[in-house]
C-alpha positions in Angstrom: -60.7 -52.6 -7.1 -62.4 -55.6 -5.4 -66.3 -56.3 -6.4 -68.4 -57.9 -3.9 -71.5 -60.1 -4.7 -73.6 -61.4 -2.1 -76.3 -63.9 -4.0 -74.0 -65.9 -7.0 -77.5 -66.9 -9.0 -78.3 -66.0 -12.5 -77.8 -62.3 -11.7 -74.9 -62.4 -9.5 -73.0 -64.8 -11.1 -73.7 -62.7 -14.5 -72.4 -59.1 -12.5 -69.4 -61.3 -11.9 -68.7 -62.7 -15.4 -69.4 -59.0 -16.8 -66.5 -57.2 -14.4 -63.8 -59.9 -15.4 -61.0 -57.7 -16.3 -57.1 -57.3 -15.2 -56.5 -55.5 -12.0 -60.3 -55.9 -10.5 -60.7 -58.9 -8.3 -64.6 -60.5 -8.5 -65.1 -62.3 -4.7 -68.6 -63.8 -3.3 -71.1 -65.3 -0.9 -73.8 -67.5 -1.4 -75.3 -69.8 1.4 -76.1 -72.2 -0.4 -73.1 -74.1 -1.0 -74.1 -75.8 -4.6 -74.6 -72.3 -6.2 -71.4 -70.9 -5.1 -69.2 -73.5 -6.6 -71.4 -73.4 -9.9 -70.2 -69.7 -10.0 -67.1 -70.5 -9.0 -66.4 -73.1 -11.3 -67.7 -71.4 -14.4 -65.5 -68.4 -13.3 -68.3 -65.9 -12.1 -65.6 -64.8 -9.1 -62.3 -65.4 -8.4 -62.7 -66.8 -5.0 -65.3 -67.6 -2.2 -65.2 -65.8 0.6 -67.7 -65.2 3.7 -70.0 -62.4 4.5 -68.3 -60.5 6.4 -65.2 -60.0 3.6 -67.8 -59.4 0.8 -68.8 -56.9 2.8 -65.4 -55.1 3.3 -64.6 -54.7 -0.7 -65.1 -52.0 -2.4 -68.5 -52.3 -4.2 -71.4 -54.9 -3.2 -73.9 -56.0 -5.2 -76.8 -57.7 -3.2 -78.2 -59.9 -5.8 -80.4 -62.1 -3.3 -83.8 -63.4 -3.7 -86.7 -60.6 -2.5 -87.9 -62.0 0.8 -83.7 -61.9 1.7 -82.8 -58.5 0.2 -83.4 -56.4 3.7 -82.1 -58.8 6.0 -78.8 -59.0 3.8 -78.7 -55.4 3.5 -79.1 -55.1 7.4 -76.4 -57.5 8.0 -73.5 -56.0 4.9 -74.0 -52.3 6.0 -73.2 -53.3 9.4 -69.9 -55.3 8.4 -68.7 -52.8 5.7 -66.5 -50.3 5.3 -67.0 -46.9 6.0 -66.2 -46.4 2.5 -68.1 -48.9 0.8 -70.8 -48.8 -1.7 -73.6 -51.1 -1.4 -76.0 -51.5 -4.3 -79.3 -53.9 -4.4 -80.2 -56.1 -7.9 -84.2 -56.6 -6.9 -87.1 -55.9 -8.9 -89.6 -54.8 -5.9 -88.6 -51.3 -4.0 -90.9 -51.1 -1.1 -89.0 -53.0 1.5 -85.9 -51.3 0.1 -86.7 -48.1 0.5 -88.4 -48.0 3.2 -85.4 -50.2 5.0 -83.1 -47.3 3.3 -85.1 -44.0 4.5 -84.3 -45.5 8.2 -80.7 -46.4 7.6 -79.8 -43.0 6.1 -76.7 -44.9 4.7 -75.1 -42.7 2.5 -73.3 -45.0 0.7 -76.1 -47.4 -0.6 -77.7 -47.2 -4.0 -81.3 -48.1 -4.5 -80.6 -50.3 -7.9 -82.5 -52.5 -10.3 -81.0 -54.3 -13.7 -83.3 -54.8 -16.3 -81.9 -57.9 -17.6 -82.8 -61.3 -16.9 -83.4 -65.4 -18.0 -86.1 -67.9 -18.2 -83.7 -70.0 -16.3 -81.7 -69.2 -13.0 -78.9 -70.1 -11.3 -75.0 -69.6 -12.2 -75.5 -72.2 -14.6 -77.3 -69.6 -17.0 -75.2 -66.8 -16.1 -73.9 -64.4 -19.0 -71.3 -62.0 -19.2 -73.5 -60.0 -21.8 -76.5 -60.5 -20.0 -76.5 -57.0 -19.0 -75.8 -55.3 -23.1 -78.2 -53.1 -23.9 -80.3 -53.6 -20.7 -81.6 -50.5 -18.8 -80.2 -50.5 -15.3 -82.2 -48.5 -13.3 -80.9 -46.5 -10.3 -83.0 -44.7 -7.3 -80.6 -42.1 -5.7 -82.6 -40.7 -2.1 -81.6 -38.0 -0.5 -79.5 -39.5 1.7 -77.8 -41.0 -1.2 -74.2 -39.4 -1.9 -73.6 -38.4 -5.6 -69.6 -40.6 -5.1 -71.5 -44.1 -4.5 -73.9 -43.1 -7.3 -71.1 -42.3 -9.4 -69.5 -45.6 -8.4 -71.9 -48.0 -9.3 -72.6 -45.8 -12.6 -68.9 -46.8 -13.9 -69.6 -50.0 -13.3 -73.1 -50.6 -14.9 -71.4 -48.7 -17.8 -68.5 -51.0 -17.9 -71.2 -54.4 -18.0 -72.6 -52.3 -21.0 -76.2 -51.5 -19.7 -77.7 -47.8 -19.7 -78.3 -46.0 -16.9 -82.2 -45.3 -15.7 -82.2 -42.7 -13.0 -86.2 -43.0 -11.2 -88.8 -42.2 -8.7 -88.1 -44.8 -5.8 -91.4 -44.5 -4.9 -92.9 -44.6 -8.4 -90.5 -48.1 -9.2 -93.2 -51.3 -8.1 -95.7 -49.8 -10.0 -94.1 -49.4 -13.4 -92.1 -52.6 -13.3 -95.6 -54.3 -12.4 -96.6 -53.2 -15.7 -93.6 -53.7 -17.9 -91.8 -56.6 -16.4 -94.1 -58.4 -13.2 -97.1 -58.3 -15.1 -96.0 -59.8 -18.7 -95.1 -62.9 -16.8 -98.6 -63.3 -15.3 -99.9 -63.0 -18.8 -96.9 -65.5 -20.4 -98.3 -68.0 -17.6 -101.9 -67.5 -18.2 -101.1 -68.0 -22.1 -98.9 -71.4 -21.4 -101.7 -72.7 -19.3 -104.8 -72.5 -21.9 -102.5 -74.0 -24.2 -101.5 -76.8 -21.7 -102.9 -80.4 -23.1 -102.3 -82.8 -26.0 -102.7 -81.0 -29.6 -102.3 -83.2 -32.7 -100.3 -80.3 -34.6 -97.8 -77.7 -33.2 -99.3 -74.6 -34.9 -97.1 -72.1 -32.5 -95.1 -69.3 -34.4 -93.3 -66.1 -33.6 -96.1 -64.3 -31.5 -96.3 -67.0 -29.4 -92.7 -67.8 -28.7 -92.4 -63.5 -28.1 -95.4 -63.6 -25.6 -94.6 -67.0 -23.9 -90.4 -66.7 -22.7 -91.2 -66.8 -19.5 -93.8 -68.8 -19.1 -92.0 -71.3 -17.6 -90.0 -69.2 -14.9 -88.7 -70.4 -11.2 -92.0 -70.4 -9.5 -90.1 -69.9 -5.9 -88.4 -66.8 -7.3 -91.6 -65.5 -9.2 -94.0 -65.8 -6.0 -91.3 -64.1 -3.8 -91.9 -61.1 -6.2 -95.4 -61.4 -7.5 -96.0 -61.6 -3.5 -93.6 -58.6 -2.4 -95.2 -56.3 -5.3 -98.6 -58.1 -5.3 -100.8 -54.6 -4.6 -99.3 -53.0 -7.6 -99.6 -56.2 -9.6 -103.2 -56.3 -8.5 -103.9 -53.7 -9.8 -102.2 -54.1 -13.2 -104.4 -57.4 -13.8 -107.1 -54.9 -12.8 -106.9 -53.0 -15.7 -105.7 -55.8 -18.2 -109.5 -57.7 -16.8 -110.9 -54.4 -17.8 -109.6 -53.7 -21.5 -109.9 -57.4 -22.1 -113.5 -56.8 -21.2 -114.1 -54.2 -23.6 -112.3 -56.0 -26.3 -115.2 -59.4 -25.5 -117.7 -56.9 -25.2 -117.1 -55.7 -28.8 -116.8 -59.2 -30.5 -119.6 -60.0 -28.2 -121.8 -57.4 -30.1 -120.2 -58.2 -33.6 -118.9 -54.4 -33.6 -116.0 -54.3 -35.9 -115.7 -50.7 -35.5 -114.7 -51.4 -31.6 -112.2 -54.0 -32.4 -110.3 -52.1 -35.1 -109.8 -48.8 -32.7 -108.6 -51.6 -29.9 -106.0 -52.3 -32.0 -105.6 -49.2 -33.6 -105.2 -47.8 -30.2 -102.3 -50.5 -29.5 -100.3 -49.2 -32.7 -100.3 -45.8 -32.1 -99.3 -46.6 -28.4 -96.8 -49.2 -29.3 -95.4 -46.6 -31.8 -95.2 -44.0 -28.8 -93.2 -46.1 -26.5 -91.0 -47.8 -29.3 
């Protein structure tokens, strides 16, 4: 089997280093020269190749940045194989699908890995990145059960579990779970920002603060390709904060305690 992977950053480079095995050939693309010998060098692919071959193997991940994804989509379905499966890595749908309902290509799986880094670029890239990560896939209609099966076996092989969901329903739950926790990392790393004369940071603020200190060209090109359903995630956080001030503002202990008693019986719902 040859793998194709069109974007060789932290994602790509990691899809690359996770399918190393005997008998399956790893080649990519990346336009910007730098990043594909990184991958190269630290043994992401087995060789470089341009678009138009990447497009020809048998799989193809499209690990691009957002603002790219439908332009390289456009540009692999019309170079591929009949036969080939296509499969995108990005964490905002709406372009996606709506690019897919049009195309009708059978042979394209709507797909987002759960997995990720602080830092970007080959240089970060893990072959275990992907253990124990949900991978979520978004079959349409148009989707044939043979590609989904396809990029199944491999997401298995890279050790992540499979999350079949909603297309539609996609922007707005990652803006909770994933978009929206690095909105509140940043806001966190920025009060703290200035000269303190003791380092009094401990676990809970290393958990909360990770990725604080993201690739702020990657992170707008999401926060502005999902930005109404992030908007209206930072909605609702300005409203519970508001009720938690509220109840501090009024000394009402009672208030506070079922804030937080209402986070531990959540938290113990969703594990």
């Amino acid at each position: 089997m040859t793998v194709g992977i069109v974007g060789l950053g932290l994602i790509g480079g990691s899809i690359g280093l996770a399918l190393r095995e005997p008998g399956r050939k790893i080649i990519g693309f990346d336009p910007n020269s730098a990043s594909a010998k990184t991958a190269f060098d630290r043994g992401c692919i087995d060789a470089f190749a341009d678009l138009s071959e990447v497009s020809k193997a048998d799989i193809v991940f499209i690990a691009v940045p957002p603002k790219h994804v439908v332009a390289t989509l456009i540009a692999v379905t019309a170079m591929k194989n009949p036969e080939t499966v296509v499969t995108d890595c990005t964490s905002v749908k709406a372009e996606v699908v709506e690019w897919a309902d049009r195309a009708a290509e059978p042979n394209f799986v709507i797909g987002h890995p759960m997995a990720g880094h602080e830092r970007t670029g080959a240089a970060f890239a893990s072959a275990w990145l992907f253990r124990g990560a949900k991978w979520i896939l978004c079959p349409l209609n148009s989707t044939a059960l043979s590609a989904v099966k396809k990029v199944e076996s491999l997401i298995t092989i890279m050790g992540s579990s499979l999350v079949s969901m909603d297309p539609h329903a996609h922007d707005r739950e990652i803006a909770l779970v994933s978009h929206l926790p690095h909105a509140l990392a940043g806001v966190l790393v920025q009060l703290a920002d200035g000269p303190h004369q003791v380092d009094v940071t401990g676990g809970s603020w290393k958990d909360l603060t990770r990725v604080g200190g993201v690739d702020p060209a990657l992170w707008t090109q999401i926060f502005v390709a999902n930005r109404v359903e992030i908007s209206k995630a930072i909605d609702e956080t300005q409203e519970k904060l508001a009720e938690l001030k509220a109840h501090l503002d009024n000394n009402e202990y009672d208030g506070v305690w079922a804030f937080f008693a209402h986070s531990r019986n959540a938290k113990e719902r969703s594990g």
